[in-house]
C-alpha positions as CSV (number, residue, x, y, z in Angstrom):
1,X,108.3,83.6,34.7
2,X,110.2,82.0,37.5
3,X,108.3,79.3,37.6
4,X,109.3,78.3,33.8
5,X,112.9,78.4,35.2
6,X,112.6,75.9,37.8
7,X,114.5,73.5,36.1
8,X,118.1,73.1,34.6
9,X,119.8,70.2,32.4
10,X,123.6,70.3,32.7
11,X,125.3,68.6,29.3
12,X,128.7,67.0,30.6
13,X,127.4,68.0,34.3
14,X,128.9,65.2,36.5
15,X,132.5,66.7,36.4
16,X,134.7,69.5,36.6
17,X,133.3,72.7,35.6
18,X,130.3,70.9,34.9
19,X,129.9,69.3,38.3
20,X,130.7,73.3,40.0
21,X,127.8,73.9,37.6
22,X,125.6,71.7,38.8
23,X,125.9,72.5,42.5
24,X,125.5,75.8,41.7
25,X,122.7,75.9,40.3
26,X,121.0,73.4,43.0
27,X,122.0,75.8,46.0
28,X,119.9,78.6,43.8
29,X,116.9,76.2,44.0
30,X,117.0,74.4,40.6
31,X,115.9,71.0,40.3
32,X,119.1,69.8,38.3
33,X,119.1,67.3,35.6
34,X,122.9,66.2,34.6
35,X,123.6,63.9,30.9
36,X,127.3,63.0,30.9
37,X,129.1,60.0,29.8
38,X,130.0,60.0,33.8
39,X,128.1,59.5,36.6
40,X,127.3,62.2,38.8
41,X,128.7,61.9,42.5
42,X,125.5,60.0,44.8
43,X,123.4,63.1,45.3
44,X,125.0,66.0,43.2
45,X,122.2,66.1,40.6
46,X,118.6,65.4,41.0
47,X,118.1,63.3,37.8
48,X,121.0,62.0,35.8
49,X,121.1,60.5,32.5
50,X,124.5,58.1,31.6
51,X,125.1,58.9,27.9
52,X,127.5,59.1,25.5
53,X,126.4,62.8,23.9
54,X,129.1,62.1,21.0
55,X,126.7,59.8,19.8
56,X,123.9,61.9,18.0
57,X,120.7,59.1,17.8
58,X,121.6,58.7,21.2
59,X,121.8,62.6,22.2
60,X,118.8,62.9,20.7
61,X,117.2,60.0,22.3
62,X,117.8,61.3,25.9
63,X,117.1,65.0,25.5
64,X,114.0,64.0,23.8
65,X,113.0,62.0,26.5
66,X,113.5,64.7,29.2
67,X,111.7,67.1,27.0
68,X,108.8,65.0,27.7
69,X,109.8,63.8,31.5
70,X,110.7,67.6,32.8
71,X,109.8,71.0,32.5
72,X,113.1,72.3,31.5
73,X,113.9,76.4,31.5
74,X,117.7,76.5,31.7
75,X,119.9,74.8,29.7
76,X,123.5,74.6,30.1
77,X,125.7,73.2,26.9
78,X,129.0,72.4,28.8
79,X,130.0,68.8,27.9
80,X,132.9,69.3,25.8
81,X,136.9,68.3,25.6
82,X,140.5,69.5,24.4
83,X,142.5,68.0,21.3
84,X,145.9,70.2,21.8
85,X,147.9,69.9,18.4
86,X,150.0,72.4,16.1
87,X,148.1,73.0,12.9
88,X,150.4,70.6,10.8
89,X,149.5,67.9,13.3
90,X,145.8,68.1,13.6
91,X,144.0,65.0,13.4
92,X,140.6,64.4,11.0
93,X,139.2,62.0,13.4
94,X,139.8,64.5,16.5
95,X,138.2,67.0,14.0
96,X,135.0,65.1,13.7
97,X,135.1,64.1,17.6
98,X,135.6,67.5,19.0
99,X,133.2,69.1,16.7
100,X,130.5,66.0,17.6
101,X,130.8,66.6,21.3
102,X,131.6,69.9,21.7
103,X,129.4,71.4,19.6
104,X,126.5,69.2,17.8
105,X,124.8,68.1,21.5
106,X,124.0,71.8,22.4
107,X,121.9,72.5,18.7
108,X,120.3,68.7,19.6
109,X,119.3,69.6,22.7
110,X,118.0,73.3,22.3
111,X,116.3,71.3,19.4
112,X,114.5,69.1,22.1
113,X,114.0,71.7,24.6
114,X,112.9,75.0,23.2
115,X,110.0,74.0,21.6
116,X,108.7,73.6,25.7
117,X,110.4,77.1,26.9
118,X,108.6,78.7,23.8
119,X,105.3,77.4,25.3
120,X,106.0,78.1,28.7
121,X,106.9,81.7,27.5
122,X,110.5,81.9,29.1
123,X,114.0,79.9,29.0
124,X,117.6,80.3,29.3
125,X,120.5,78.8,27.2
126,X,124.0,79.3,28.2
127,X,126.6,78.4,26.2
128,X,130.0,77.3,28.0
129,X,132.3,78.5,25.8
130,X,135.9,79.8,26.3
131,X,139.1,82.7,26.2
132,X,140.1,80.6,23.1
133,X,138.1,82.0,20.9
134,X,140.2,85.5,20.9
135,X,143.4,82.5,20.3
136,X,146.1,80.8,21.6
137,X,148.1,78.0,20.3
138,X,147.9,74.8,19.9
139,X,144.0,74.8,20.1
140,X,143.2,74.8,16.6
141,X,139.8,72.4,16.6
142,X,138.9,73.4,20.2
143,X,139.1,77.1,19.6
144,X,136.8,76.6,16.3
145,X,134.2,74.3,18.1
146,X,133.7,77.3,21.0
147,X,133.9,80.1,18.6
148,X,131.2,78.2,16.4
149,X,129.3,78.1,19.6
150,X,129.3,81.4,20.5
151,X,128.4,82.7,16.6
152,X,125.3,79.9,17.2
153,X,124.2,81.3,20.6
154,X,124.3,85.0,19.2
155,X,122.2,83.8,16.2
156,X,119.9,82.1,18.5
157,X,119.3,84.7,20.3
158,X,118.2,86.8,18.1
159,X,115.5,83.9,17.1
160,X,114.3,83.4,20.5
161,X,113.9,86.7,22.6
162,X,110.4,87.1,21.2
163,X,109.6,84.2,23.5
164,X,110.8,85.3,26.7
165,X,114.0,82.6,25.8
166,X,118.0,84.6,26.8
167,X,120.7,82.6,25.1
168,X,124.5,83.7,26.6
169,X,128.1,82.4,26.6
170,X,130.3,82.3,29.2
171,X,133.8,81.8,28.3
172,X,136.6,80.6,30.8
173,X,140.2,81.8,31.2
174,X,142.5,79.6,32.7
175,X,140.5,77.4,35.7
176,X,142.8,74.9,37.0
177,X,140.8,71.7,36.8
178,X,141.8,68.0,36.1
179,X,141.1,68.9,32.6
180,X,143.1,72.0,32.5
181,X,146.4,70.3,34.1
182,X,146.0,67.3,31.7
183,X,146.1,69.6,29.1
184,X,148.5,71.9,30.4
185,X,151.3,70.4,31.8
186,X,152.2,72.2,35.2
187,X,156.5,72.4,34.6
188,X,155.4,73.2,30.8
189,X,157.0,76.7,30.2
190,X,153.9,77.6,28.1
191,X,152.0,76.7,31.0
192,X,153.9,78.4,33.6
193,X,153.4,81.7,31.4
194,X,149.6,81.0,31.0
195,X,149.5,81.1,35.1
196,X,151.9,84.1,35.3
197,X,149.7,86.3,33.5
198,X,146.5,85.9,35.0
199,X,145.8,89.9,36.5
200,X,144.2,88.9,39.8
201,X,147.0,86.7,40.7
202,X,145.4,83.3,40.9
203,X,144.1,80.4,38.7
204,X,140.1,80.1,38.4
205,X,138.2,77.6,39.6
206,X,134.7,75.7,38.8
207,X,132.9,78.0,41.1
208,X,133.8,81.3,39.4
209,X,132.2,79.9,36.1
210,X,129.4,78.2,37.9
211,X,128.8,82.1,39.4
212,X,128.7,83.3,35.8
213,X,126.5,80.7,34.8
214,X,123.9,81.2,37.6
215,X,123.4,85.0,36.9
216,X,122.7,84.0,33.4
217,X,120.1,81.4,34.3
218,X,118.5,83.7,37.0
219,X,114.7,85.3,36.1
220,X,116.4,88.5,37.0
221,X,118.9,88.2,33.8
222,X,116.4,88.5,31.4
223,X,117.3,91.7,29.4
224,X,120.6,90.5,29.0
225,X,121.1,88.4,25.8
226,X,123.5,87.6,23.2
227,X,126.0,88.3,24.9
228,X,129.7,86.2,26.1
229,X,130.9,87.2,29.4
230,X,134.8,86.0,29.8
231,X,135.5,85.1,33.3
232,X,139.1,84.5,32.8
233,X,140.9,87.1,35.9
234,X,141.5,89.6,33.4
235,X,143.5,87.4,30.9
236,X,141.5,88.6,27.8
237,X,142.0,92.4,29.2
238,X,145.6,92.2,29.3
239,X,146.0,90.2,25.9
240,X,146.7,93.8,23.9
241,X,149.8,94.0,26.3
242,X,151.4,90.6,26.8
């Protein structure tokens, strides 16, 4: 089985969490592919692909072409992006954005890929997700597009385990990337509470999910499936009591 799992793709891989991911995964071995709308730093990723994943003839278009190019056994959906906006303010077009980036690229490119893991009898999907799904405001269209991912990755898995193929999620607390900060502005009191209450004292960083992330992708994971591990310092423990 190992040998099916030689090989990773890395959706939104070139940056951030996705770019922790990505070098992660390399130091375990893995011949890394990245497709981003970035380019990955000279050297990060084995193979990159420059490509809007927004667009979905395009998407499909490059993950159909390293379906037939690589041997892929991990796939990691993590391309996606934040639209903060009370519910009376939520925008149709950011609706239709978020939902075509952070959401549509991982069905087209399990789509493209499993049909390879299912012959090579083994594969692993993870789903980067995050603690938004259990809530928190201002997050209406992001919180929907990673709780409709999560729902998806416990449906697939159910569809796939008979061939050898773990799907999982891994779902960030607070990780104080560029992303994160834009998002969150540092003096913001909202922000200074979100920081406050994080149990082990610290914000997370890009390794702590790319840690998660490995363990899923790992030969050694596979009896664990279906399942959404929240790496988020505690946060979602303490939520009951804040």
């Amino acid at each position: 089985m190992s040998g099916a799992l030689n090989t990773a793709l890395v959706t939104g891989g070139a940056r951030g969490i996705g770019a922790a991911i990505t070098a992660r995964l390399k130091a375990s071995g893995l011949r890394v592919i990245v497709a981003d709308i970035l380019t990955p730093e000279p050297g990060a990723a084995d193979r990159a692909f420059q490509v809007d994943l927004s667009d979905a003839g395009a998407a499909q278009d490059v993950f159909a072409r390293i379906a037939a190019e690589e041997e892929v056994g991990c796939l990691v959906n993590n391309v996606g992006i934040v639209a903060p906006a009370a519910l009376e303010d939520v925008d149709l077009a950011d609706f239709d954005r978020l939902f075509s980036i952070n959401l549509r690229p991982s069905l087209l490119a399990a789509q493209a890929l499993v049909p390879g893991m299912k012959a090579r009898g083994a594969g692993r999907i993870v789903m980067n997700t995050s603690r938004v799904t259990l809530g928190k405001e201002l997050r209406s269209l992001y919180s929907a597009t990673k709780g409709a991912a999560q729902s998806m990755a416990r449906t697939w898995a159910l569809e796939l385990a008979p061939h050898g193929i773990t799907v999982n999620s891994v779902a960030p607390g607070p990780i104080g990337t560029d992303a994160f900060w834009a998002n969150n502005p540092p003096d913001a009191p909202l922000t200074r509470q979100i920081v406050a209450r994080v149990p082990v004292g610290r914000m997370g960083t890009g390794e702590d999910i790319a840690n998660a992330v490995a363990f899923f992708c790992a030969p050694d994971s596979s009896f664990v499936t279906g399942q959404t591990l929240f790496v988020c310092g505690g946060v979602t423990v303490g939520l009951a009591g804040n």
